[in-house]
GUVEX-886301 format. One record per atom (N, C-alpha, C, CB): atom name; z, x, y. Coordinates in nm, 4 decimals. Glycine has a CB too. Layout:
(CA, (Z, X, Y))
...
This chain:
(N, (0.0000, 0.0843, -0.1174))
(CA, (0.0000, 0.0000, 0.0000))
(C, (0.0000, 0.0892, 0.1243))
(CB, (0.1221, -0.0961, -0.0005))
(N, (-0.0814, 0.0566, 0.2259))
(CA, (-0.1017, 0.1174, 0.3310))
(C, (0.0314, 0.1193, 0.4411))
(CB, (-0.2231, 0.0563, 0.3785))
(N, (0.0810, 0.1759, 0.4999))
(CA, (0.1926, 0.1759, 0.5853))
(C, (0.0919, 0.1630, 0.7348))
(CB, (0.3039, 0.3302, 0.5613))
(N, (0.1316, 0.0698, 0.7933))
(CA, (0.0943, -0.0032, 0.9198))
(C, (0.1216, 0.1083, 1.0396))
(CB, (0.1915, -0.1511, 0.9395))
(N, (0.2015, 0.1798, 1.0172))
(CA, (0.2818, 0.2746, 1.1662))
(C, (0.2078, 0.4202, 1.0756))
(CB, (0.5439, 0.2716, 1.1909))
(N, (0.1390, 0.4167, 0.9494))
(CA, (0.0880, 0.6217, 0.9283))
(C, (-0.0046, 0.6228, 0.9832))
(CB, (0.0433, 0.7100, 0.7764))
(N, (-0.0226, 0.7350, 1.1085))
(CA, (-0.1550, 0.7907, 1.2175))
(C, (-0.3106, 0.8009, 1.0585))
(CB, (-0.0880, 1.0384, 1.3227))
(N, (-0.2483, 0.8327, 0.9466))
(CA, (-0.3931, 0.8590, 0.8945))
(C, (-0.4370, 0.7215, 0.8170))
(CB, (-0.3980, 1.0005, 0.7841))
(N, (-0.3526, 0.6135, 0.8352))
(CA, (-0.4229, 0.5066, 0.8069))
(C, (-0.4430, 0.4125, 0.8787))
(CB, (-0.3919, 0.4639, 0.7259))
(N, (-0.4080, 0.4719, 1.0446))
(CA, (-0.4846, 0.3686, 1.1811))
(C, (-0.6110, 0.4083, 1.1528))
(CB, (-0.4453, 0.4016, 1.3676))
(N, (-0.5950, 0.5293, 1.1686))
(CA, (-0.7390, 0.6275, 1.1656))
(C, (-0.8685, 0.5779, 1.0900))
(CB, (-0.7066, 0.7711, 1.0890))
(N, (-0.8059, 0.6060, 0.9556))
(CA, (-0.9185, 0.5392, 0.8748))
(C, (-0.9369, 0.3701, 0.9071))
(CB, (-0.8804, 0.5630, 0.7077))
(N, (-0.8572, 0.2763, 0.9354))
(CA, (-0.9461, 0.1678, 0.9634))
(C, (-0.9940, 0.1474, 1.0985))
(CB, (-0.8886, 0.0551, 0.9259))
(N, (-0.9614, 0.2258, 1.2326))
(CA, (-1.0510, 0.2174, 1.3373))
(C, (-1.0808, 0.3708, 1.3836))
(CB, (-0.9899, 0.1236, 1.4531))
(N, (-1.1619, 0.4344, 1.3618))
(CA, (-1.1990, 0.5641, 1.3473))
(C, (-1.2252, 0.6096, 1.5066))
(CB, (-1.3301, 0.5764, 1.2430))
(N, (-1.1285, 0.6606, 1.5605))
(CA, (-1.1829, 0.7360, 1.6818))
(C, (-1.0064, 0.6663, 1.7311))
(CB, (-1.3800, 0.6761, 1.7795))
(N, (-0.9190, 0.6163, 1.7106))
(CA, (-0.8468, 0.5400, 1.7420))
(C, (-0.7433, 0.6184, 1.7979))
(CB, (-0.8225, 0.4589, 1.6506))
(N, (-0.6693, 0.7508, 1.7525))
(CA, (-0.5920, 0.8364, 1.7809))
(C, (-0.6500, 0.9297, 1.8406))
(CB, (-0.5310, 0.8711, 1.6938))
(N, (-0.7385, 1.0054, 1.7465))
(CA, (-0.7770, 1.1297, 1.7913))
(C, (-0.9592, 1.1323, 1.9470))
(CB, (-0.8125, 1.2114, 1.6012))
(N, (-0.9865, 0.9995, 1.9942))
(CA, (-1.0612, 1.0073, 2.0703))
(C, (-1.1956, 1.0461, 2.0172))
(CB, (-1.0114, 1.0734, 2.1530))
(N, (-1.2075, 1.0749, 1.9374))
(CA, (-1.3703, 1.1111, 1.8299))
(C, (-1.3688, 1.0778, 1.7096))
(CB, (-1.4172, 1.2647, 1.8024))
(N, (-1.4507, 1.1259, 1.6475))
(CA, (-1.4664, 1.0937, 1.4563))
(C, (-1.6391, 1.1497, 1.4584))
(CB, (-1.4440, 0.8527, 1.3840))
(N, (-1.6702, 1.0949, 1.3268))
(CA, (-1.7667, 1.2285, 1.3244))
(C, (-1.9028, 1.0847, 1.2093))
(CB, (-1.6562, 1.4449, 1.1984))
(N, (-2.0308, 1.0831, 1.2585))
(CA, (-2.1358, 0.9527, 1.1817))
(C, (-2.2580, 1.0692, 1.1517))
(CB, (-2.2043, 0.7793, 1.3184))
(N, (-2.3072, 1.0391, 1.0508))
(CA, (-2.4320, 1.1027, 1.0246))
(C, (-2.5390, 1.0398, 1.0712))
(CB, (-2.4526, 1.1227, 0.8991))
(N, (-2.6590, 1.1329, 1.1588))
(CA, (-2.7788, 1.0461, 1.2100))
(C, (-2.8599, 0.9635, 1.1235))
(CB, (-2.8714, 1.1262, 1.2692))
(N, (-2.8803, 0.8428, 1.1635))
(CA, (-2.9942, 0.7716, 1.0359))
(C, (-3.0821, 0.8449, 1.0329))
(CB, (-3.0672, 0.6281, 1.0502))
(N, (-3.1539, 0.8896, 1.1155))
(CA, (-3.2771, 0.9845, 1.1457))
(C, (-3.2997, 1.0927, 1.0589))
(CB, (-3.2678, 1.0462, 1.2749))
(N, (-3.1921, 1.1999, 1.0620))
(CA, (-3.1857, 1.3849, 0.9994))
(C, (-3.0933, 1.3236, 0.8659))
(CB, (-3.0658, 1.5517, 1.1378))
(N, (-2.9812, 1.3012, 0.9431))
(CA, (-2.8936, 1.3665, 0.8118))
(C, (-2.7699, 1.4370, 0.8910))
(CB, (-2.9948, 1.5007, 0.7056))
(N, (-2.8193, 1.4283, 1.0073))
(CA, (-2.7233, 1.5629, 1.0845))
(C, (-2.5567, 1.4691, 1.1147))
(CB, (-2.8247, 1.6319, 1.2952))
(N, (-2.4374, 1.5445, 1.0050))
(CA, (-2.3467, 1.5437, 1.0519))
(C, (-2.2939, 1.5301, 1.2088))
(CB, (-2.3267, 1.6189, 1.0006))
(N, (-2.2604, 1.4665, 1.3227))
(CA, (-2.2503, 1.4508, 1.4339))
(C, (-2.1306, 1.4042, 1.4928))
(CB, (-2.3341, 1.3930, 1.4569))
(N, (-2.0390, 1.4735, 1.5023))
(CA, (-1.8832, 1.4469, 1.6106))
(C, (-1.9212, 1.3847, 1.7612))
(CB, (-1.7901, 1.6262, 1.6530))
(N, (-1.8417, 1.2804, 1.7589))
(CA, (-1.9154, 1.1475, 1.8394))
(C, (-1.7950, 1.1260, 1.9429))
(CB, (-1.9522, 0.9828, 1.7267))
(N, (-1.7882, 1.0881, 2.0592))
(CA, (-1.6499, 1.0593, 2.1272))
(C, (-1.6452, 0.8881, 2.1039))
(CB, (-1.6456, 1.1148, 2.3156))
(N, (-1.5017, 0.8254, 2.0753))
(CA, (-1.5098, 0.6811, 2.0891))
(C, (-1.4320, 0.6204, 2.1678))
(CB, (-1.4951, 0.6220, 1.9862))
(N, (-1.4615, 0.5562, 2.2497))
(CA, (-1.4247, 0.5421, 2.3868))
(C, (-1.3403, 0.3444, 2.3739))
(CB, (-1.6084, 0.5709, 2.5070))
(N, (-1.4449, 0.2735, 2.2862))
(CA, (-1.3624, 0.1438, 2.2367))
(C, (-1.3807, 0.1281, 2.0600))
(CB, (-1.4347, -0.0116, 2.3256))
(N, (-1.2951, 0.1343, 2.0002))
(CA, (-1.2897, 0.1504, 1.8440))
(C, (-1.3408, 0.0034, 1.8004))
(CB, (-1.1210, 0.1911, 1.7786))
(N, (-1.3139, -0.0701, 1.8634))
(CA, (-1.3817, -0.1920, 1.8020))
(C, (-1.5253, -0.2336, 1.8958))
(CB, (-1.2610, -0.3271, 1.8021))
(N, (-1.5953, -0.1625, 1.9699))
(CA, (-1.6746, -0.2055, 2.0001))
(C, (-1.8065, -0.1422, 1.9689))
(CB, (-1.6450, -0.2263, 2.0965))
(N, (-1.9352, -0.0979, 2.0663))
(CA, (-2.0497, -0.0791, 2.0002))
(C, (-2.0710, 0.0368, 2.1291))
(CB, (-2.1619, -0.2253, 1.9679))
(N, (-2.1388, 0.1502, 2.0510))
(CA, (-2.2038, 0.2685, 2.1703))
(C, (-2.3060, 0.3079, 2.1238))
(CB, (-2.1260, 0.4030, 2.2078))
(N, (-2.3638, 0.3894, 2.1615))
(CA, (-2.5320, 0.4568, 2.2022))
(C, (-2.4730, 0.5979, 2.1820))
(CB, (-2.6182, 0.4245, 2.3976))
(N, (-2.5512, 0.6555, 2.0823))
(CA, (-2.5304, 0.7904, 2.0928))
(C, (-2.7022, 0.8744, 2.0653))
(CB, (-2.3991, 0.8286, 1.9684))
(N, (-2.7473, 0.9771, 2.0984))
(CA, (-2.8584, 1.0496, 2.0466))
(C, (-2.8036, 1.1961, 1.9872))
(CB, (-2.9703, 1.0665, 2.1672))
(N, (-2.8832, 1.2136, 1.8932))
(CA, (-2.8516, 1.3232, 1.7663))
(C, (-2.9219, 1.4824, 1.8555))
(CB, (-2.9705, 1.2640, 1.5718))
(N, (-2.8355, 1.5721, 1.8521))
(CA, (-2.8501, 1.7054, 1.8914))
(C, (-2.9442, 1.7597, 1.8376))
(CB, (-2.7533, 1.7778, 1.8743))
(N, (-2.9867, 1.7287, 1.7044))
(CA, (-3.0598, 1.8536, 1.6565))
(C, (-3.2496, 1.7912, 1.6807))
(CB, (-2.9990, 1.8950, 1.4514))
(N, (-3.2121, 1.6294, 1.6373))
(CA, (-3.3631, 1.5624, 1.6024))
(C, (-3.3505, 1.4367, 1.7380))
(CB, (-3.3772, 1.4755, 1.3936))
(N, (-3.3414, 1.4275, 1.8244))
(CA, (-3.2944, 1.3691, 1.9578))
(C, (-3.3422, 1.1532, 1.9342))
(CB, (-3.4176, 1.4833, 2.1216))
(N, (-3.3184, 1.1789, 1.8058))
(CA, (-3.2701, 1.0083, 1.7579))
(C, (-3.2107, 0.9382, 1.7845))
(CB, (-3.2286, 0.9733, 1.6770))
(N, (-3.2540, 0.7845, 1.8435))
(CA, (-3.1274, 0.7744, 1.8983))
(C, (-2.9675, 0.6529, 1.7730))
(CB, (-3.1881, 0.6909, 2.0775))
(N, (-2.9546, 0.6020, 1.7717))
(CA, (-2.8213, 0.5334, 1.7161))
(C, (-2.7756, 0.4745, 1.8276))
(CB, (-2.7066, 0.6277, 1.6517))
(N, (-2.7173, 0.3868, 1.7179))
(CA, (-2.6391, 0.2357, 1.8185))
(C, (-2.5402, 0.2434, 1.6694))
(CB, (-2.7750, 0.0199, 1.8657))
(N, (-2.3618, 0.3049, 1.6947))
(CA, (-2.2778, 0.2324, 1.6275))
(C, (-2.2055, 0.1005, 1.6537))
(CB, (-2.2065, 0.3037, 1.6092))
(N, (-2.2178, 0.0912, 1.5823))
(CA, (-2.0945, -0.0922, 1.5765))
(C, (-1.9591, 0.0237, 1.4693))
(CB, (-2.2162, -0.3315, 1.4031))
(N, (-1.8180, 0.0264, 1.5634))
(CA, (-1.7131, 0.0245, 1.4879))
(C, (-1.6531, -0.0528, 1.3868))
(CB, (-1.6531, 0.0300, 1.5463))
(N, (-1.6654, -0.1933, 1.5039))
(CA, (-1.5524, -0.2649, 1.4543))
(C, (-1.6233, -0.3083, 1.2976))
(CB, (-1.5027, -0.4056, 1.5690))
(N, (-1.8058, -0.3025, 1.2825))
(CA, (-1.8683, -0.3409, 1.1848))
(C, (-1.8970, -0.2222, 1.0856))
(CB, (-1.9781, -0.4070, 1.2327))
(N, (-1.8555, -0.1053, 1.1045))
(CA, (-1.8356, 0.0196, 1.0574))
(C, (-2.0105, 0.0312, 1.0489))
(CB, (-1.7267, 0.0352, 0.9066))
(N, (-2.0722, 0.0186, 1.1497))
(CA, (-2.2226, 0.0638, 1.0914))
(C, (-2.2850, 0.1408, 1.2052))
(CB, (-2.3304, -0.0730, 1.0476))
(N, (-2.3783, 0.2568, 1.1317))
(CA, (-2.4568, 0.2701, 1.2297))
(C, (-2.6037, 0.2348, 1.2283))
(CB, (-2.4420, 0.3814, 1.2586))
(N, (-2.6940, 0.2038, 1.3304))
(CA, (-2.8274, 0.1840, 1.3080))
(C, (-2.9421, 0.2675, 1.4305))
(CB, (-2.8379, 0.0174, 1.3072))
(N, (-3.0604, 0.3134, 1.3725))
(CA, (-3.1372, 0.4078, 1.4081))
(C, (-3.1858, 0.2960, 1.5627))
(CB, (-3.2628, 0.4627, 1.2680))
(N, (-3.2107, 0.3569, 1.6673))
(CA, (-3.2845, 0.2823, 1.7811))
(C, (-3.4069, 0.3397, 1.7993))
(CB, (-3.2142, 0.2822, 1.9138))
């Protein structure tokens, strides 16, 4: 059973929640990518460093999708 007050199991169900980042792989490459999250349940725009792809995550829907 999950304990409601342990930092590593806020974490894992809203990812960016403590530590201000977390880390999504591009739909595009593949490329591992450390992301800042600014609202854990909401939706941001990010583009990939290596292959300049862009992404749209949804948190609160844990997904990401290629734009």
């Amino acid at each position: 059973m999950l304990d409601p007050l342990d930092p590593m199991a806020i974490e894992a169900c809203f990812p960016g929640t403590l530590t201000g980042e977390t880390e999504v792989n591009c739909p595009h490459c593949g490329t591992l990518l450390t992301v800042p999250v600014n609202d854990p349940l909401g939706q941001e725009s990010y583009r990939c460093c290596k292959c300049g792809g862009g992404m749209l995550v949804n948190w609160a829907a844990g997904s990401v999708k290629a734009q």
